[in-house]
C-alpha positions, 0 to 999 in steps of 0.5 A: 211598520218598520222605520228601516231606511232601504237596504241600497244594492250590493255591488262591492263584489260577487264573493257576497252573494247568497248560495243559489238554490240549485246548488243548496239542493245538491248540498241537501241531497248530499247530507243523507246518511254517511258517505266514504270520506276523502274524496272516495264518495259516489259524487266525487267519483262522478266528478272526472267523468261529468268534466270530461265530458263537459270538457270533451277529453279527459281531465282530472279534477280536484275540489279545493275550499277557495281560488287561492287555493286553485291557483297557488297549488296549480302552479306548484305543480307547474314551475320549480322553486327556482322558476319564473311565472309570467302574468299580468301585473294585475293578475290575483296571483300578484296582487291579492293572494298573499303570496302564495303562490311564491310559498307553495311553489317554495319560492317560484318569481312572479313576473308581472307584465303589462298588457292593454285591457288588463292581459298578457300580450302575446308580442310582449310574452314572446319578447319577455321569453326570448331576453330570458337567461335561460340557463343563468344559474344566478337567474329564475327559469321561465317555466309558466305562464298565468292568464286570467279568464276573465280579467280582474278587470272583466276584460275577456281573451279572445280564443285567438289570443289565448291560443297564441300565448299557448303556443307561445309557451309550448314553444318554450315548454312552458305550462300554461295556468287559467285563473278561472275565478270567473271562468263561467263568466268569460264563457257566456261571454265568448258562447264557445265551449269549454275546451275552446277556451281551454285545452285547445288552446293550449290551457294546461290546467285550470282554477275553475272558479264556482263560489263567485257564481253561487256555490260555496266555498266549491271551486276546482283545479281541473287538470289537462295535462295529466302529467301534472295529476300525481304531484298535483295530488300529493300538494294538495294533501299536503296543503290540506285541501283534500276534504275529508267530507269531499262529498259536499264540494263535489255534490256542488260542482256537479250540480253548477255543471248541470243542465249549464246551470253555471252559465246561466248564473253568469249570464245574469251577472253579465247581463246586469253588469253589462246594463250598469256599465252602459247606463253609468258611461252615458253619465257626465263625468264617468269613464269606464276604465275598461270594457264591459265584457263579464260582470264587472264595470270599473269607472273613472269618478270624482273623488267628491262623487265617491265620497257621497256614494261612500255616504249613502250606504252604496256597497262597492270598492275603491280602487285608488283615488278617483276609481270604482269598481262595482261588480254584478252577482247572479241575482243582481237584477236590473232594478239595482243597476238602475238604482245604482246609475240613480245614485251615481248621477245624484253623486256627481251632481251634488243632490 
């Protein structure tokens, strides 16, 4: 009999989750026998057509290894090393990526916006772009612009909203880049369907997420704009995300988009999240930072409160002094958001 203590949730993010079986099928249906390397594999072929048809136009897409790796190279293809890339002041590609998207765009600025819930604004984006020194050699050129969908925060932008930062871009010629990281997430959310979200909204090219929600080390850039795809191509290999066992990435995607195996994970994680946030706002002394729209709940806490939860072996991040953020998985169960709520409600009340 072992003395182990419990092992307590994990809610430190979605990156710890295990593979979902679906997807370490598809892997194990891949491994048979040699297969064309580079992308020239039967999977990968498949690849364009499954997501234009998820999509309902026709797209482009790139396996890559990581989000970094989606975004940074989707806005090097995007804006020129003396460009401007407008985003929220919160958006990963500002705050937790290293710098690259500057260093695989040769130098392109980042210009971070604030934005209520965590987004852009389309009255701030339009003010931004219209005070803009278009033409001023001495200045960066506008020449896209990054949401985030969902937020890093778990906030979602309503269709309307990404439709009116897109024509908002194209007005000005501007591209406009989803972070998709947990795209399938806002998806189950919103119940539209891809091409709502993206391309008829003016989306020009995605990071579609898919290790944050079962898969691994599988995420995508999908390309709508298909004047992007011959820079895109030469980036990437450049980069060196072109994998020389693609088979594996691409045997991934396809089965995360089969049968909405994809959202059914996210609905999962958001339901769990949705159950959390509910119970730890009816708690005293808890404040949620922001709704709960997908699979995270950012909370507002005593600082001596996280301190206890620190000491019980809780796994979550903090966000400053007195904010935490915990984030549901697609296995994560009802029973450790409860367990969850427990801990918090003793945390604050010292026992």
């Amino acid at each position: 009999m072992s003395d182990a203590a419990p092992t307590l949730p994990n809610f430190r993010s979605d990156n710890v989750a295990p593979v979902s079986p679906e997807i370490l099928r598809a892997i194990a249906e891949a491994n048979r026998g040699p297969a064309a390397a580079y992308g020239d594999d039967d999977y990968s072929r498949l690849l364009n057509a499954r997501f234009s048809e998820l999509f309902e136009t026709a797209v482009t897409v790139f396996p890559v290894s990581t989000g970094t790796a989606a975004n940074a190279l989707s806005l090097a293809s995007c804006a020129r090393p003396y460009g401007a890339i407008y985003c929220h002041e919160e958006a990963h590609i500002h705050t937790a990526e290293g710098g690259a998207t500057e260093a695989f765009t040769g130098g392109a600025k980042l210009v971070a916006m604030s934005g209520r819930n965590f987004r852009i604004e389309p009255s701030s984006l339009r003010k931004a772009l219209g005070g803009a020194a278009w033409g001023v050699r001495n200045r960066s050129q506008p020449d896209a612009v990054s949401i985030t969908q969902a937020s890093e925060y778990g906030t979602i932008y309503p269709l309307v909203e990404i439709a009116e930062i897109g024509a908002i871009a194209h007005d000005r010629n501007l591209s406009l880049h989803m972070d998709g990281a947990r795209f399938a997430n806002a998806l189950a959310r919103l119940g539209c369907s891809p091409a709502d979200m993206t391309w008829r909204a003016g989306v020009d090219i995605l990071s579609f997420g898919a290790t944050k929600n079962g898969a691994m080390s599988a995420d995508a850039i999908v390309v709508f704009d298909q004047d992007l795809v011959e820079s895109l191509s030469y980036r990437l290999r450049r980069a060196g995300q072109t994998s020389s066992k693609m088979r594996f990435a691409s045997a991934q995607l396809l089965a995360y988009v089969e049968d909405r195996l994809y959202l059914r994970l996210a609905a999962k994680a958001n339901a769990a999240a949705a159950r959390l946030g509910a119970g730890l706002a009816a708690l005293p002394d808890v404040q949620l930072i922001a709704p709960v729209e997908a699979n995270l709940v950012f909370i507002n806490l005593p600082a001596f409160a996280i301190n206890r939860l620190a000491a019980s072996g809780l796994q979550f991040a903090r966000r400053g002094q007195d904010v935490i953020r915990f984030v549901a998985r697609f296995d994560s169960t009802e029973q450790e958001a409860d367990e969850v709520i427990a801990l918090v409600r003793r945390a604050i009340a010292g026992s």
